[in-house]
N, C-alpha and C positions, 0 to 999 in steps of 0.2 A: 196217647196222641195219635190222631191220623193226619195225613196229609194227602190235599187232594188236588190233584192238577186236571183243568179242563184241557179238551182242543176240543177241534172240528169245525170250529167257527171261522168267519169271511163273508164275503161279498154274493150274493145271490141275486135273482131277478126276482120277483113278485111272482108267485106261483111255483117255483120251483122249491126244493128241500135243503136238506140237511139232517148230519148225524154228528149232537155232540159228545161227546166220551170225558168220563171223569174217571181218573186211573185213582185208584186209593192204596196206599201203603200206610204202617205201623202197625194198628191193631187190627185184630181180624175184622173183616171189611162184614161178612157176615153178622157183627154184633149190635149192624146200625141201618137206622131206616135211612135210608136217603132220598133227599128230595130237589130239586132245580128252581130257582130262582131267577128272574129277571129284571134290570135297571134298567129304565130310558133315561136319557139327559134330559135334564132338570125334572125327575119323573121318581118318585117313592120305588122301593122293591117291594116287586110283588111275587105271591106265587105262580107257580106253574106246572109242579105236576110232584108228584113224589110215589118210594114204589117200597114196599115192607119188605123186611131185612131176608126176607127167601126168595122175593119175586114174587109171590102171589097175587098180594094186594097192590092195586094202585088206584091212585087220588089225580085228580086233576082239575086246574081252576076251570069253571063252569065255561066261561069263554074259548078255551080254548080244548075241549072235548071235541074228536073229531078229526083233528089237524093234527096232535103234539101225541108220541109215545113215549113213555118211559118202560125202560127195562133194565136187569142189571143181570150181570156174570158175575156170581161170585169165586167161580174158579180162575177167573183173570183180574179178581177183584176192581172190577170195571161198573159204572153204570150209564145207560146210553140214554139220552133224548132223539126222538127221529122227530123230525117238523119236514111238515108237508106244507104245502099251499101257501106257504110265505107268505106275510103280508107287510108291506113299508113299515106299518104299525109294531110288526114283531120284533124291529129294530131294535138293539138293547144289548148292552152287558149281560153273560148269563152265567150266573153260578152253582155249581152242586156244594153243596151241604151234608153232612153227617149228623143223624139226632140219635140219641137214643135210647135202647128199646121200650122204655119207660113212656116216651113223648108219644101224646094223642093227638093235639092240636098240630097235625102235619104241616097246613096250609103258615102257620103263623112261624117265623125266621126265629124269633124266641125260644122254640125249641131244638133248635139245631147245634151243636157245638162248635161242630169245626166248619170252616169253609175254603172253597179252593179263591184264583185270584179272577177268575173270572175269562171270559171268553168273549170278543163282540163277535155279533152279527148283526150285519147290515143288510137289509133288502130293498132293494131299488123297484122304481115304480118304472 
């Protein structure tokens, strides 16, 4: 079992950032890809970025290359999304996720096992 709690999420203006943090505890945090996920209201989840189980590799939806970081610490068993340049659009529940080491298909939520409850972030125009 892992269990994973977000923060860092709130209220920002359009243009400005954010860093959110998914703390993981149970199994070794090292044994799983992680990846981030995003809900708008009345909106599908979708992807948004995910980072392989050492940090090396990472993935990210095509839209959002450019603006969105993923990294993790696995010695604070931690993994961080940094978003830059905000956009009203990026508005949304945002969750990290646990897959793993087996899972290919990063991008698709089917592979993930555990997930945390989620974080909003809101960006005003």
């Amino acid at each position: 079992q892992v269990q994973l709690v977000e923060s860092g999420g709130g209220l920002v203006q359009a243009g400005g950032s954010l860093r959110l943090s998914c703390a993981a505890s149970g199994r070794a945090f090292s044994s799983y890809h992680m990846g981030w996920f995003r809900q708008a209201p009345g909106k599908e989840r979708e992807f948004v970025a995910a980072v392989n189980w050492s940090g090396v590799s990472t993935y990210y939806a095509d839209s959002l290359k450019g603006r969105f970081t993923v990294s993790r610490d696995n010695a604070k068993n931690t993994v961080y999304l940094q978003m830059n340049s905000l956009k009203p659009e990026d508005t949304a529940v945002y969750y990290c996720a646990a897959a793993a080491l087996r899972a290919r298909r990063w991008s698709e939520g089917y592979e993930y096992n555990y997930w945390g409850q989620g974080t909003q972030v809101t960006v005003s125009s």
